[in-house]
C-alpha positions in Angstrom: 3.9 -18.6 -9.8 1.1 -17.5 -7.2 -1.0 -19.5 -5.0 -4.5 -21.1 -5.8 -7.3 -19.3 -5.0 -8.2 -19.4 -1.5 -11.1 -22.0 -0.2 -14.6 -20.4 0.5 -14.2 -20.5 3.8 -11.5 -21.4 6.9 -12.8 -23.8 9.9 -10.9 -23.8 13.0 -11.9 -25.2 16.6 -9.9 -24.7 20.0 -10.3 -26.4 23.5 -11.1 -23.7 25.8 -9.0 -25.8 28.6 -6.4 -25.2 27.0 -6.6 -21.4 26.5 -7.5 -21.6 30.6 -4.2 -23.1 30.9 -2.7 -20.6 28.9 -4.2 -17.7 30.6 -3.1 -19.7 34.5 0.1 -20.9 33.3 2.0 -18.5 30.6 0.3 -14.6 30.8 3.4 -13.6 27.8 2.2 -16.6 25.8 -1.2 -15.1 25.8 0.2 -11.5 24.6 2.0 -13.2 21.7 -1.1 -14.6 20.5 -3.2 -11.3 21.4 -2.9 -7.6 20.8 -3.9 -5.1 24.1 -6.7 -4.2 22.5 -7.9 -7.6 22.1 -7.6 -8.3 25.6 -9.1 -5.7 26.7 -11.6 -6.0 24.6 -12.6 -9.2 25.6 -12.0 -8.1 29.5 -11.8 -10.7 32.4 -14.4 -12.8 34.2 -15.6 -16.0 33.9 -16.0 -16.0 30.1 -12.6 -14.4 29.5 -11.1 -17.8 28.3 -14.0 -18.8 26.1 -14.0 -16.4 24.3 -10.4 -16.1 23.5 -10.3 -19.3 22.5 -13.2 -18.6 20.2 -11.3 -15.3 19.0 -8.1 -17.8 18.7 -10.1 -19.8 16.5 -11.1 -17.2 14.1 -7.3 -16.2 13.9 -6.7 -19.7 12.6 -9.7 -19.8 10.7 -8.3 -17.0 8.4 -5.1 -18.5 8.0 -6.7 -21.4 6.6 -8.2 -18.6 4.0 -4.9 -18.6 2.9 -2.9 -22.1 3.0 0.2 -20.8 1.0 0.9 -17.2 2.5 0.6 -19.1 5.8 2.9 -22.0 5.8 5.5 -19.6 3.6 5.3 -17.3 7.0 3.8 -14.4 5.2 1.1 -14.0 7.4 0.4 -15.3 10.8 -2.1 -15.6 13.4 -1.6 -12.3 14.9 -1.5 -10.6 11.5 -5.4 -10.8 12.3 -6.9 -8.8 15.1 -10.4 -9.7 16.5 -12.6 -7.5 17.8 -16.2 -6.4 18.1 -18.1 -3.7 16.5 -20.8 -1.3 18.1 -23.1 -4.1 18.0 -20.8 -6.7 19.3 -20.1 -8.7 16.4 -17.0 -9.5 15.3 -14.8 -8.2 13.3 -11.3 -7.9 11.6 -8.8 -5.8 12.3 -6.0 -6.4 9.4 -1.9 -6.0 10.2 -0.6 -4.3 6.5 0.7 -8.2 5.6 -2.6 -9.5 5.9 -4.4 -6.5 4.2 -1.8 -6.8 1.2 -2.8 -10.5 1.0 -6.5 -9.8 1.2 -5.6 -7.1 -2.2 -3.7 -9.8 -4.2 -6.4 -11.9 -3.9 -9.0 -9.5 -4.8 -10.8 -9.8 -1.2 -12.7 -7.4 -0.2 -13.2 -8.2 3.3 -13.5 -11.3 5.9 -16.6 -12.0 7.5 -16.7 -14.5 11.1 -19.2 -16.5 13.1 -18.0 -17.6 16.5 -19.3 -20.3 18.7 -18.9 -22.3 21.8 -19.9 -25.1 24.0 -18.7 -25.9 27.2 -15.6 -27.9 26.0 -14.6 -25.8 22.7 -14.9 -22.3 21.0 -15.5 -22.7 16.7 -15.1 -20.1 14.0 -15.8 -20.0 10.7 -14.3 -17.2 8.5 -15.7 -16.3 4.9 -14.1 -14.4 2.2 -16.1 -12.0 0.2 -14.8 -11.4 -3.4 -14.1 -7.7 -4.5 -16.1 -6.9 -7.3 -13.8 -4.8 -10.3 -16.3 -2.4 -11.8 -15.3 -1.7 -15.5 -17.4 1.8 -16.8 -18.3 1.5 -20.6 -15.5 3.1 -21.5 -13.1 0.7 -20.0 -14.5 -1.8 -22.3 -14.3 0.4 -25.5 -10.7 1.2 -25.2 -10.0 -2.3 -24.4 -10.8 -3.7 -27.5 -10.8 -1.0 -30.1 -7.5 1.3 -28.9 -5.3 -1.3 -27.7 -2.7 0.4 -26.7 0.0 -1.6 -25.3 -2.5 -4.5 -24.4 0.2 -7.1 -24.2 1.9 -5.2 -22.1 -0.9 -4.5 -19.7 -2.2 -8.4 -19.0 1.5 -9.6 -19.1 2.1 -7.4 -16.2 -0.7 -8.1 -14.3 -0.3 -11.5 -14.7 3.1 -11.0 -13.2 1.2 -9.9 -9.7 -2.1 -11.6 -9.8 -1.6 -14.8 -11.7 -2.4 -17.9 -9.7 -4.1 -15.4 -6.9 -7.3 -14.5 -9.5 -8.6 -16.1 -12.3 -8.1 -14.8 -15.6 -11.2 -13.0 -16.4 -11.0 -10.9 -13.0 -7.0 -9.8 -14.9 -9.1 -9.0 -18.2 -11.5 -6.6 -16.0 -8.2 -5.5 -13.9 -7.1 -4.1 -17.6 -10.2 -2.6 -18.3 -10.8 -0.9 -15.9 -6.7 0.3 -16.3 -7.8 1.7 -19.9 -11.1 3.5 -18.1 -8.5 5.2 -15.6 -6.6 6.7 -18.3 -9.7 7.6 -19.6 -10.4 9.7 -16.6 -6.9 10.7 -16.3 -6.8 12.7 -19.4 -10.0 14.3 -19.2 -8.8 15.5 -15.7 -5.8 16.3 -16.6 -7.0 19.1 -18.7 -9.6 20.1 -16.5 -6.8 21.0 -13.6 -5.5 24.3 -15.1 -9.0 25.5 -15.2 -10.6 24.7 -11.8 -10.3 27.5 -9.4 -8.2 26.5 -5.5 -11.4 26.6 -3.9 -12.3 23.8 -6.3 -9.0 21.7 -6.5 -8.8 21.7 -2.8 -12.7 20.1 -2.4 -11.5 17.7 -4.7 -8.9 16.4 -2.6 -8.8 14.4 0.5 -5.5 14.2 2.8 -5.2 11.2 4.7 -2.9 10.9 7.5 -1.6 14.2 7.2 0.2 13.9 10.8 2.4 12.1 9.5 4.9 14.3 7.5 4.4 17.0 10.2 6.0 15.1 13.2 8.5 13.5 10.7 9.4 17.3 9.5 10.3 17.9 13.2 13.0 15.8 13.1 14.9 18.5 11.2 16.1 15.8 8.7 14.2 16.9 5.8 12.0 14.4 4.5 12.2 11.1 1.6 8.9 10.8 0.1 8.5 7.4 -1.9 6.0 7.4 -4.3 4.8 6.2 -7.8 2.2 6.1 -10.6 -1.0 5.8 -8.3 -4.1 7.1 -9.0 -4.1 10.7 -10.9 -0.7 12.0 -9.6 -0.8 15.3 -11.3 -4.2 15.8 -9.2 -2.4 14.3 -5.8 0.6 16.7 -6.5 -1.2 20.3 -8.2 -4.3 20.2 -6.0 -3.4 17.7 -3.2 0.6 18.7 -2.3 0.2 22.3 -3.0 -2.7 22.6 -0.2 0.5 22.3 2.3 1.0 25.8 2.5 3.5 25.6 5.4 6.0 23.8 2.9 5.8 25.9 -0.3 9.4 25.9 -1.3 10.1 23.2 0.5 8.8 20.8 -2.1 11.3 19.1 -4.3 10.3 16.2 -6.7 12.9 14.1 -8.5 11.3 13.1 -12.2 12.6 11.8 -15.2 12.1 14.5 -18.6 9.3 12.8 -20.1 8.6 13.4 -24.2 7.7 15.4 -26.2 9.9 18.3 -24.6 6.4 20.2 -25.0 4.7 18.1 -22.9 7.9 18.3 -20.6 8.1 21.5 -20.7 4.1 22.2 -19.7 4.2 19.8 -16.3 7.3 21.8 -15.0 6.1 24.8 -15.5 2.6 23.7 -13.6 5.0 22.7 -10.7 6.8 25.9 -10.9 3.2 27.6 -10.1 2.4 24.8 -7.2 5.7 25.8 -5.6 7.6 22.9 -6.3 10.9 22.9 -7.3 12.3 20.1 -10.0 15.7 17.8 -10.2 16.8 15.2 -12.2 17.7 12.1 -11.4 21.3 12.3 -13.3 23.4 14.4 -11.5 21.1 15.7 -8.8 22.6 13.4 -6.0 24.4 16.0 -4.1 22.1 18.7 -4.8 19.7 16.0 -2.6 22.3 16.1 0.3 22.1 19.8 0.3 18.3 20.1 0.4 17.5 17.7 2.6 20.4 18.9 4.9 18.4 22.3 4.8 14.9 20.4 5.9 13.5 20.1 2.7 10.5 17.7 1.4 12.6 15.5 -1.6 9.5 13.9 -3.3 11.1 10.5 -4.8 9.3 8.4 -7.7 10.2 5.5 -6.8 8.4 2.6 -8.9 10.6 2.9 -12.0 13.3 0.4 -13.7 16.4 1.7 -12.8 19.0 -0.8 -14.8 21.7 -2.3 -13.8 24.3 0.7 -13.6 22.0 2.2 -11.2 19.6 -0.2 -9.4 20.4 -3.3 -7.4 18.6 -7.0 -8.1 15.8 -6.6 -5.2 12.4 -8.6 -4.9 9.3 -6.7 -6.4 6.2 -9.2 -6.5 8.0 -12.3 -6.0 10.7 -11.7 -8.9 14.0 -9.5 -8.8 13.6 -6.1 -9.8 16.8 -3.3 -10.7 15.7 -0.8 -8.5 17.0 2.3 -7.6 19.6 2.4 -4.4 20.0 6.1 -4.6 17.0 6.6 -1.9 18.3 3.6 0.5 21.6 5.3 0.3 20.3 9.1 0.9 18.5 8.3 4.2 21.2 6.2 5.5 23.5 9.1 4.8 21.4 12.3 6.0 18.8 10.0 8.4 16.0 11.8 6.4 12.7 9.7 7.2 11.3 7.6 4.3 7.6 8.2 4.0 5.5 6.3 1.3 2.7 8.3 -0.6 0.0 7.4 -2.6 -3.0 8.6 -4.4 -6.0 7.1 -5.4 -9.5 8.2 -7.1 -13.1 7.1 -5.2 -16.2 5.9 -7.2 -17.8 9.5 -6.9 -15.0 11.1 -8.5 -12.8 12.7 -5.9 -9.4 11.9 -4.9 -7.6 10.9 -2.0 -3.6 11.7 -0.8 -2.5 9.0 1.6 0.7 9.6 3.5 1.9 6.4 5.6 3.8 6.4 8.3 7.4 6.5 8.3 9.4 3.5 7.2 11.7 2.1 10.2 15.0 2.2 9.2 17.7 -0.8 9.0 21.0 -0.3 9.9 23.7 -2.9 9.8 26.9 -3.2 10.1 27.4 -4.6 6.3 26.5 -1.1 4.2 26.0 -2.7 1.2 22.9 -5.3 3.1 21.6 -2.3 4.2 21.2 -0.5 1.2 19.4 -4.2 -0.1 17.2 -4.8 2.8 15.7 -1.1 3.5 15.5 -0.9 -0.6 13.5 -4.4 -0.3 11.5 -2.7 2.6 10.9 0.4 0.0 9.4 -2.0 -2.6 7.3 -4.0 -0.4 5.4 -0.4 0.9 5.0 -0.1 -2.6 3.6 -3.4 -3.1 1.1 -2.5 -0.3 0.3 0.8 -2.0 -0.2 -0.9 -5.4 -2.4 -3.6 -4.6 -4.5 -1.2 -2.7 -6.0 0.3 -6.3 -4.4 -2.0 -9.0 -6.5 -0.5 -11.7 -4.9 3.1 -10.5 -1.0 2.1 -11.5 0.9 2.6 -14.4 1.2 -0.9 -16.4 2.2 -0.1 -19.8 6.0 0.3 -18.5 7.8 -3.0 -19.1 
């Protein structure tokens, strides 16, 4: 079950005596409630506590967006940062747990209005609605090639259902059929677009990322999935990182027809990449990663019970794979998640977050369940980002 759709607007008001009591009284209380960019943002001076109070008020306000995620601790007050733009208007800086909200609930962003008297600070806080554009296309494949259908709104209801209404899931899944649409078509345009051509096409994000990870001399895990076009985010995004050609090794499944198989190896063979399986490739793993390679893991598949473990994925237990929980706590290989995702004018983007903190406890088999949790909930992040861009056909 999800949540009801969240109210227009939140409403919250605070006594600014009480933030001057605060700000006299308890200085650590006021950095639990406030980032140091917030306070120094709003500075000191005679107005310092007003508007605190008022910035307080907006924290609140956009908890109230979201009744359910609030009183279930999901998100909290300081899971929303306020601060002020060129202009001094405020704005919303979001913590990843309140920007994963905002993405379940199809929100595109939150928009405030602060006040205050003498006695109290207000703020209102609205929610603007994202707005799924479905091309022609989209629409056409929906209803005439079918493929899967079922499949498709049964799975999204699975993630959106009780956070969107349903005909916002029927556009999700039309605009899913218009993605694949695209994905084809690009698909065999890659072999023929020169590297001057595939590397405009492209954008790296956070790039710094890998780099300082790859210092470690640990290797590195990369955790990915389905997103976006990933033969464009691994021919023309990956193989741009000319400082790790040979380095690159991606664990995949043999997909069919052999053919097919046969033709997407062979294009990472020219990329630089080397290829393992997932059956039998474990120590060959140890050995590369031992040696400071790149292991590129595809991680949002249903591993089964003989090799995953029961962990949460979108509210509901999931087998997942513990083979990549179980590789970094035995080399100390940083996790990175990775993601790809297509913009409205056609390019692409290659996102690389930062690394996942590792847990370590003295119960093995929790730790293998709580970082492989932590894995699924950076992929719930990277999902919701660009749910039209994922894979939902799989069961």
């Amino acid at each position: 079950m999800g949540s009801p759709p969240p109210p227009a607007c939140g409403l919250d008001t605070v006594e600014i005596s009480r933030m001057e009591r605060l700000i006299r009284e308890s200085p650590d209380g006021i950095r639990r409630l406030f980032s140091e960019a917030e306070l120094a943002d709003v500075g000191e001076g005679p107005g310092r506590a007003a508007s605190l109070a008022a910035r307080f008020a907006a924290k609140e306000a956009c908890c109230k967006l979201f009744p359910r995620e609030t009183s279930l601790g999901h998100i909290e007050p300081m899971d929303f940062s306020v601060r002020s733009d060129a202009y001094g208007a405020p704005t919303i800086e979001l913590s990843p747990a309140a920007q994963a909200t905002l993405d379940r609930h199809r929100i595109e962003r939150i928009r405030l209005s602060l006040t205050h008297t003498g006695d109290a600070a207000s703020a209102i806080a609205w929610a603007d609605p994202k707005v799924t554009l479905v091309p022609w296309y989209g629409r056409l494949v929906y209803h005439l090639l079918p493929l899967r259908r079922g499949v498709v709104l049964e799975n999204l209801r699975r993630v959106f259902g009780g956070y969107v209404p349903e005909p916002e899931i029927r556009r999700l899944a039309q605009a899913y059929y218009a993605h694949f649409v695209r994905f084809f078509f690009e698909f065999l345009r890659l072999p023929f677009m020169s590297p001057a051509a595939r590397k405009a096409w492209i954008r790296i994000e956070n790039m710094e990322s890998p780099i300082e990870a790859h210092k470690q001399g640990k290797g590195i895990l990369l955790m990915t999935g389905h997103f976006g076009n990933w033969e464009v985010s691994t021919v023309a995004g990956i193989s741009q990182l000319k400082q790790y050609h040979g380095l690159l090794h991606f664990v995949r499944r043999p997909i069919k027809p052999q053919c097919l198989n046969d033709f997407i190896t062979n294009r990472f063979a020219r990329a630089g990449f080397g290829t393992l399986t997932r059956r039998g490739s474990l120590d060959a793993m140890l050995e590369l990663l031992e040696a400071g390679a790149i292991v590129v893991y595809v991680f949002d598949q249903h591993a089964g019970r003989n090799k995953g473990i029961p962990v949460e994925f979108f509210g509901r237990p999931a087998d997942t794979f513990k083979s990549l929980a179980i590789l970094a706590m035995s080399t100390g290989a940083p996790v990175i998640p990775a993601s790809s995702w297509r913009e409205p004018d056609g390019s692409h983007v290659l996102r690389f977050e930062d690394p996942l903190p590792p847990i370590d406890l003295e119960d093995v088999g929790e730790s293998i369940r709580q970082n492989t949790r932590a894995y699924n909930l950076a992929l719930e992040r990277m999902l919701l980002r660009h749910p039209e861009q994922w894979i939902w056909m799989h069961k």
